[in-house]
FITITOR-233940 format. One record per residue (C-alpha): residue number from 1; chain; y, z, x negated. Coordinates in Angstrom, 2 decimals, padded with zeros to 5 digits. Example, Ala and Ser with C-alpha at 12.3 -4.5 7.8 and 13.67 -1.06 7.14 Angstrom:
residues 2
REC     n   chain        c2        c3        c1
REC     1       A   -004.50    007.80   -012.30
REC     2       A   -001.06    007.14   -013.67
//
This chain:
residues 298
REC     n   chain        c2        c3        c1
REC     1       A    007.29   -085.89   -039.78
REC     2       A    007.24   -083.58   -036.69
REC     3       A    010.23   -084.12   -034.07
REC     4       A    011.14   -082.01   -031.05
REC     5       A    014.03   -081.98   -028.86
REC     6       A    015.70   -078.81   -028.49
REC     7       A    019.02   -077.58   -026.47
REC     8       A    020.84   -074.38   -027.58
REC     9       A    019.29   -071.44   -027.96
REC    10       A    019.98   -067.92   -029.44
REC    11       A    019.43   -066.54   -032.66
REC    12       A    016.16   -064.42   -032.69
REC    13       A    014.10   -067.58   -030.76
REC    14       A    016.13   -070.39   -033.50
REC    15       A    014.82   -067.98   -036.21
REC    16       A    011.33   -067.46   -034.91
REC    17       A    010.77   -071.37   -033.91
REC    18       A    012.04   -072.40   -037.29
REC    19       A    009.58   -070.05   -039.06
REC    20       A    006.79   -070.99   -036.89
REC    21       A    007.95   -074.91   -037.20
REC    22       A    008.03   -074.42   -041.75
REC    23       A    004.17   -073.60   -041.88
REC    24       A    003.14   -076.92   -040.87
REC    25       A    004.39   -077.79   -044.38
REC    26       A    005.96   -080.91   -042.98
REC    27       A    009.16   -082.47   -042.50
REC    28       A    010.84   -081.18   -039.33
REC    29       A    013.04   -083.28   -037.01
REC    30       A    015.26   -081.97   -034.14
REC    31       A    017.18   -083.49   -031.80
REC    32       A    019.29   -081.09   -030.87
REC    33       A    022.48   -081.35   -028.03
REC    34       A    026.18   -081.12   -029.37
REC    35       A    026.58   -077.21   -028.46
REC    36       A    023.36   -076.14   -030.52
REC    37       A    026.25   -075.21   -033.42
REC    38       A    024.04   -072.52   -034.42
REC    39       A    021.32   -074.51   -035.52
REC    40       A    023.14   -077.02   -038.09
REC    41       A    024.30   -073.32   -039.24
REC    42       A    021.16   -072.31   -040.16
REC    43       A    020.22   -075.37   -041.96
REC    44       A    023.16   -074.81   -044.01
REC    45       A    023.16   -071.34   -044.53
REC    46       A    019.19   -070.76   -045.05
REC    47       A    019.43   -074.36   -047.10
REC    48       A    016.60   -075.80   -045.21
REC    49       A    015.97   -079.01   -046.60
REC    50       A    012.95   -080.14   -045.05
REC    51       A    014.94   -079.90   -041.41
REC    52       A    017.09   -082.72   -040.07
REC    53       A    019.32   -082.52   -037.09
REC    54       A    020.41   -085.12   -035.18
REC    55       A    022.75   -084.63   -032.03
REC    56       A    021.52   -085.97   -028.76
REC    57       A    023.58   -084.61   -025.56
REC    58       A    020.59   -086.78   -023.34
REC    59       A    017.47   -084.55   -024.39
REC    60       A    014.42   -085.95   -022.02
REC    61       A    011.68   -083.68   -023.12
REC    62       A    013.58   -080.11   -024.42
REC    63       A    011.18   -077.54   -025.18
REC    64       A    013.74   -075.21   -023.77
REC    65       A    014.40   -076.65   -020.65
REC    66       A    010.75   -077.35   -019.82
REC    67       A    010.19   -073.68   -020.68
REC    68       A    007.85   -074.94   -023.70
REC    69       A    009.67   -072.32   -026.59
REC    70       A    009.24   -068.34   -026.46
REC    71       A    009.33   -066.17   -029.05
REC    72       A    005.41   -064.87   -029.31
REC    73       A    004.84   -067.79   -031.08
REC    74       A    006.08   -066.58   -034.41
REC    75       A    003.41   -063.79   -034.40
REC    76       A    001.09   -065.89   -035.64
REC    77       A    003.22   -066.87   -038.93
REC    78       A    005.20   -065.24   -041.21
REC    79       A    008.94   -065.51   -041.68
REC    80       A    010.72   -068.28   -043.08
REC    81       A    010.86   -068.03   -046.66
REC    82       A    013.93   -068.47   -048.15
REC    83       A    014.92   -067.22   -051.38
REC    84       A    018.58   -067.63   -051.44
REC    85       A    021.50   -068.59   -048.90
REC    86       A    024.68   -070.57   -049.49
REC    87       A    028.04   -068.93   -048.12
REC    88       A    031.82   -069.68   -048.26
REC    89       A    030.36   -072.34   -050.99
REC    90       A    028.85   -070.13   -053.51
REC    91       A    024.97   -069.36   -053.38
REC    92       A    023.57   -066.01   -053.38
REC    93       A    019.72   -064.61   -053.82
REC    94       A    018.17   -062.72   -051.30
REC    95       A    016.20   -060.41   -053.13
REC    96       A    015.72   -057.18   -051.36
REC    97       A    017.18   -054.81   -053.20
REC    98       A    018.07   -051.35   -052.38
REC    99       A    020.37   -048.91   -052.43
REC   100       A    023.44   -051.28   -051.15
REC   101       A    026.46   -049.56   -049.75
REC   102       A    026.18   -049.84   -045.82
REC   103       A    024.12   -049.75   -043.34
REC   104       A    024.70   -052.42   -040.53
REC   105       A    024.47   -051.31   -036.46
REC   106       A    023.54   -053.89   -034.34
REC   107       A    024.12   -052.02   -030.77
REC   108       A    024.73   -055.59   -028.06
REC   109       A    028.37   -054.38   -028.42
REC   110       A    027.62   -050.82   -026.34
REC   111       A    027.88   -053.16   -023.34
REC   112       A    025.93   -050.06   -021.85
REC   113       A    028.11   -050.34   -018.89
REC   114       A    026.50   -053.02   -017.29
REC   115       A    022.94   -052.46   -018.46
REC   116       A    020.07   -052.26   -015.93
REC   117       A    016.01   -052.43   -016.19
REC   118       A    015.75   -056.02   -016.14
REC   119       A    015.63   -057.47   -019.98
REC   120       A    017.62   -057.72   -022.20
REC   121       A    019.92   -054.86   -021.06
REC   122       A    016.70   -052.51   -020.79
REC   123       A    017.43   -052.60   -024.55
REC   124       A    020.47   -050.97   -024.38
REC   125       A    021.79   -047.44   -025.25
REC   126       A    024.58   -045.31   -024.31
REC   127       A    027.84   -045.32   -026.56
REC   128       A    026.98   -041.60   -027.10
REC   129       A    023.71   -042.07   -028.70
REC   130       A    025.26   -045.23   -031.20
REC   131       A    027.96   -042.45   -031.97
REC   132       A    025.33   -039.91   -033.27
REC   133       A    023.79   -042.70   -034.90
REC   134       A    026.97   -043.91   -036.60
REC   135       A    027.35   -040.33   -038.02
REC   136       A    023.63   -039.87   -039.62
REC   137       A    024.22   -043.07   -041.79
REC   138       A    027.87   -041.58   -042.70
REC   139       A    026.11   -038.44   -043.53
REC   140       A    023.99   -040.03   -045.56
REC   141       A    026.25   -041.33   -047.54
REC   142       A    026.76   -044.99   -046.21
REC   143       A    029.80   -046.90   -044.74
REC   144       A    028.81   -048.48   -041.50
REC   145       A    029.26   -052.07   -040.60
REC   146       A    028.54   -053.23   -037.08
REC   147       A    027.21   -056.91   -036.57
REC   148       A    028.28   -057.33   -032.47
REC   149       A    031.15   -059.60   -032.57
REC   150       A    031.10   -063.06   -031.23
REC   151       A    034.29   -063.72   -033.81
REC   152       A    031.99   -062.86   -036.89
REC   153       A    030.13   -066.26   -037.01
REC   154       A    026.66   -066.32   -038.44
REC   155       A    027.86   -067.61   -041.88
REC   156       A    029.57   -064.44   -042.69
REC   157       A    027.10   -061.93   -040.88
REC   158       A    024.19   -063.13   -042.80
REC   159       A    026.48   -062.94   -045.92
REC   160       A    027.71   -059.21   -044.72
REC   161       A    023.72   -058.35   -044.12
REC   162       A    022.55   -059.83   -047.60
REC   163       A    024.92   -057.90   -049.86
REC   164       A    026.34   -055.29   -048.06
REC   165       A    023.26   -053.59   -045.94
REC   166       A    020.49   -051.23   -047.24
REC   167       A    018.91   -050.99   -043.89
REC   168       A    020.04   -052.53   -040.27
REC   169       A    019.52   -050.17   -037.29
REC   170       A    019.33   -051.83   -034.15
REC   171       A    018.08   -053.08   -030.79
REC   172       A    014.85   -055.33   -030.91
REC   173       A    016.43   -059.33   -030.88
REC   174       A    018.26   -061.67   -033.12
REC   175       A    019.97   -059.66   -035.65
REC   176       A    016.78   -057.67   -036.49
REC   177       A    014.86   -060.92   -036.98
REC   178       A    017.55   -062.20   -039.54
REC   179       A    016.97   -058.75   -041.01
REC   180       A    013.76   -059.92   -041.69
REC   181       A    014.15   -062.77   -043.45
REC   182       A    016.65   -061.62   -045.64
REC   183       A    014.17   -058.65   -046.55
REC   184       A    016.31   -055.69   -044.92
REC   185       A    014.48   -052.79   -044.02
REC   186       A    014.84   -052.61   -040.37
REC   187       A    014.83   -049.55   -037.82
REC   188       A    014.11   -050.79   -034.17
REC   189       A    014.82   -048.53   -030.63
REC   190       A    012.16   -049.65   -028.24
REC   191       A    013.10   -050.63   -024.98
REC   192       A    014.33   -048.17   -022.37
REC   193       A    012.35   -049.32   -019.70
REC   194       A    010.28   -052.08   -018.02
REC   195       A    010.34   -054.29   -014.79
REC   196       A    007.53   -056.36   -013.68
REC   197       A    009.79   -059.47   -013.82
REC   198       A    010.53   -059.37   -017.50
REC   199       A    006.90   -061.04   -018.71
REC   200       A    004.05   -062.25   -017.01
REC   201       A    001.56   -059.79   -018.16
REC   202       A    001.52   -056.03   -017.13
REC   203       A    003.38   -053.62   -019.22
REC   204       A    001.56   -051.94   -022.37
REC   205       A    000.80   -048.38   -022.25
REC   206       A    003.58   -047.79   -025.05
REC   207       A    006.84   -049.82   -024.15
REC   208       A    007.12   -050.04   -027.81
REC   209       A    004.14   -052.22   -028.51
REC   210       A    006.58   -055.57   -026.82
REC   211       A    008.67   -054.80   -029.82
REC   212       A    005.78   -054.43   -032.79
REC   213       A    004.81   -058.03   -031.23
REC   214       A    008.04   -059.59   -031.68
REC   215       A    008.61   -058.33   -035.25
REC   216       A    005.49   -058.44   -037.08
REC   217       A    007.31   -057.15   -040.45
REC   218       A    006.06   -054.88   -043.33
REC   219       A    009.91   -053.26   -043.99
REC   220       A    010.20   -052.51   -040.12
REC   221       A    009.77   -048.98   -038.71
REC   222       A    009.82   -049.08   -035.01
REC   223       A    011.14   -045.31   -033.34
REC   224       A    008.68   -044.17   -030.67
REC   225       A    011.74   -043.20   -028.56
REC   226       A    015.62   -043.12   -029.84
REC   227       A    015.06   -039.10   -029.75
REC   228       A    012.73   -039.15   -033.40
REC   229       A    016.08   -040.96   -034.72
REC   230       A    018.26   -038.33   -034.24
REC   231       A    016.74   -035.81   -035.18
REC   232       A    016.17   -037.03   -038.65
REC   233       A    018.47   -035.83   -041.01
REC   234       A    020.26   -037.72   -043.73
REC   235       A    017.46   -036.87   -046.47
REC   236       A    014.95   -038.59   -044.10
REC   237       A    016.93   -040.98   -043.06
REC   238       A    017.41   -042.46   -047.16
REC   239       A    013.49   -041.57   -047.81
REC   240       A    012.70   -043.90   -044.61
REC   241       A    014.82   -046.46   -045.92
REC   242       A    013.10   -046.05   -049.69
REC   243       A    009.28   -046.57   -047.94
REC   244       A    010.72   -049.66   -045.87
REC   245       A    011.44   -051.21   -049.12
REC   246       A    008.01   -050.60   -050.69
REC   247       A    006.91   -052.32   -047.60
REC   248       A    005.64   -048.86   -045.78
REC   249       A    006.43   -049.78   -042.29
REC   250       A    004.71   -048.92   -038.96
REC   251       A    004.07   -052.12   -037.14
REC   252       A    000.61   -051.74   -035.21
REC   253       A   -000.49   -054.63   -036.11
REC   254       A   -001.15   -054.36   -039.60
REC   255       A   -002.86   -051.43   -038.59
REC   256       A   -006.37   -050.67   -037.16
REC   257       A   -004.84   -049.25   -034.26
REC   258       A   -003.90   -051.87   -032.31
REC   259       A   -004.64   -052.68   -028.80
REC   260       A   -006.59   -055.73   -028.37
REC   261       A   -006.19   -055.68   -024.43
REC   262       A   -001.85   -056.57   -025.43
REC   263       A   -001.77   -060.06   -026.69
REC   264       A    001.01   -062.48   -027.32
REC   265       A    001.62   -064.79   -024.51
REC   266       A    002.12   -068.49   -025.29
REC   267       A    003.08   -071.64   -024.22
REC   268       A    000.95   -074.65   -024.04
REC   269       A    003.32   -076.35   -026.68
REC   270       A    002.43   -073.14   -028.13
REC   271       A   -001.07   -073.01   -028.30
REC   272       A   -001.63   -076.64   -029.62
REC   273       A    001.29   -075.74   -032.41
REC   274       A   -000.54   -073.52   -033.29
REC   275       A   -004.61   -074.59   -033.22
REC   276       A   -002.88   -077.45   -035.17
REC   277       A   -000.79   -076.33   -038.17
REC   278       A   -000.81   -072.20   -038.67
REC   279       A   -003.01   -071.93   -041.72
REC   280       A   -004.94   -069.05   -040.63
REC   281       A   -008.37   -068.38   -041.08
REC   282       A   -008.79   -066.80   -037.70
REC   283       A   -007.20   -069.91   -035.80
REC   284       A   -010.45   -070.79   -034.46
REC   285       A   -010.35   -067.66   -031.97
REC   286       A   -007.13   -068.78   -030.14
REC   287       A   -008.44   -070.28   -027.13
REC   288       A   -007.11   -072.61   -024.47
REC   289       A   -006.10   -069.19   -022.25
REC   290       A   -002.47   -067.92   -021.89
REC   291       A   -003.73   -065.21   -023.67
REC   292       A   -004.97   -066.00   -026.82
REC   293       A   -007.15   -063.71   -028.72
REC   294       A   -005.31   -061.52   -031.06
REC   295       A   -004.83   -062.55   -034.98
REC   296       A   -004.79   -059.80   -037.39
REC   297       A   -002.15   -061.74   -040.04
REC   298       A   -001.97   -059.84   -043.26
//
């Protein structure tokens, strides 16, 4: 059994840790403190029954604390696999489907008001630009569902996403990468802007690139700039959608056109995770570096 102490931590980094943590094929134990809610919520919800939780409020080696969890890590492994999730007490199967009746936003709650260059509000957008948005999927024929609220808890958001949503349209973070797993096609803005500070490497060429790291996904099409979005029209819009479910995405990385010279960085708890349980048959080529040579997963 592997066991790792872990203090809260939000959605998009639980969900790519746990995915990374499920291909060792091994029983998982965390001990997690009292306000990691989120976590046990999960479990329940994703009906992960290899995972135990036990609460410990006196963590002496967190992997969040000590800086030892970032979310690169899950480029190297696919997303958890679930096949069905348990809500309000009845179970449902996530199977991918299409043409479902809404399309969710997830838009950081148009906080735009306080955004700056610094991430994560260099992934914002203007309440304008969510409006235009909002009226493409009506146009299309869609009701619209937004997934911001802090009231909406993760039980009933991943319930909303599962049976309600043909596609989720959003900034790149934790409601895209439950997207994922639950096998929603996903449109992602790219990031607005960059600041030195954000990551320890230099910027990419193409500020989207951070974003095709961070969600290596077939039913993902990341926008080159929030622009080719709007001027789609609702019959473009729907055929996206339809190639996002045949698994007709864009990320680079299941692509020949990647840029080696942009790799993921990682952590040393990272690294070893990795060398040691990712079943891929390009492991050998991570090295003991920060940054690892790049793995082309299929």
């Amino acid at each position: 059994m592997l066991e790792y102490e872990i203090s809260h931590t939000a959605l998009g980094t639980s969900i790519i840790l746990l995915s990374m943590l499920r291909e060792a094929n091994q029983p998982v134990a965390i001990q997690a403190n009292s306000s990691y809610t989120l976590l046990h919520d999960i479990k329940r919800v994703f009906n992960l029954d290899w995972l135990t939780i036990n609460t410990n409020d006196s963590l002496k080696n967190d992997l969040v604390t000590t800086r030892q969890l970032g979310d690169f890590g899950k480029f190297y492994s696919p997303y958890l696999p679930i096949d069905t999730i348990t809500a309000f007490g009845q179970t449902y199967p996530v199977t991918g489907w299409p043409n479902k009746p809404c399309i969710g936003l997830a838009t950081y709650d148009l906080q735009f008001d306080f955004a700056h260059d610094n991430f994560p509000y260099n992934r914002l957008y203007t309440r304008e630009i969510w409006a235009k948005i909002f009226q493409l999927c009506q146009h299309a024929g869609y009701d619209v569902i937004t997934l911001n609220s802090i009231h909406v808890d993760f039980e009933k958001k991943t319930w909303m996403m599962n049976e309600l949503c043909d596609c989720v349209i959003g900034y790149e973070g934790g409601m895209a990468h439950l997207a994922h797993v639950l096998k929603i096609p996903t449109v992602i803005l790219p990031w607005r802007t960059w600041s030195i500070d954000d990551h320890k490497s230099n910027p990419p060429g193409d500020l989207n690139l951070m974003s095709h790291m961070l969600h290596v996904d077939r039913r993902t099409y990341f926008l080159h700039s929030v622009d080719e979005l709007l001027a789609w029209n609702p019959h473009e819009l729907k055929n996206k959608i339809s190639q996002l479910y045949n698994n007709q995405g864009n990320n680079r990385y299941f692509t020949d056109a990647t840029d080696d010279s942009v790799t993921p960085w990682l952590t040393r708890f990272q690294q070893e995770f990795i060398q040691t349980y990712i079943r891929n048959p390009a492991k050998e080529t991570i090295c003991t570096l920060q940054m690892p040579q790049l793995i082309r997963r299929s």
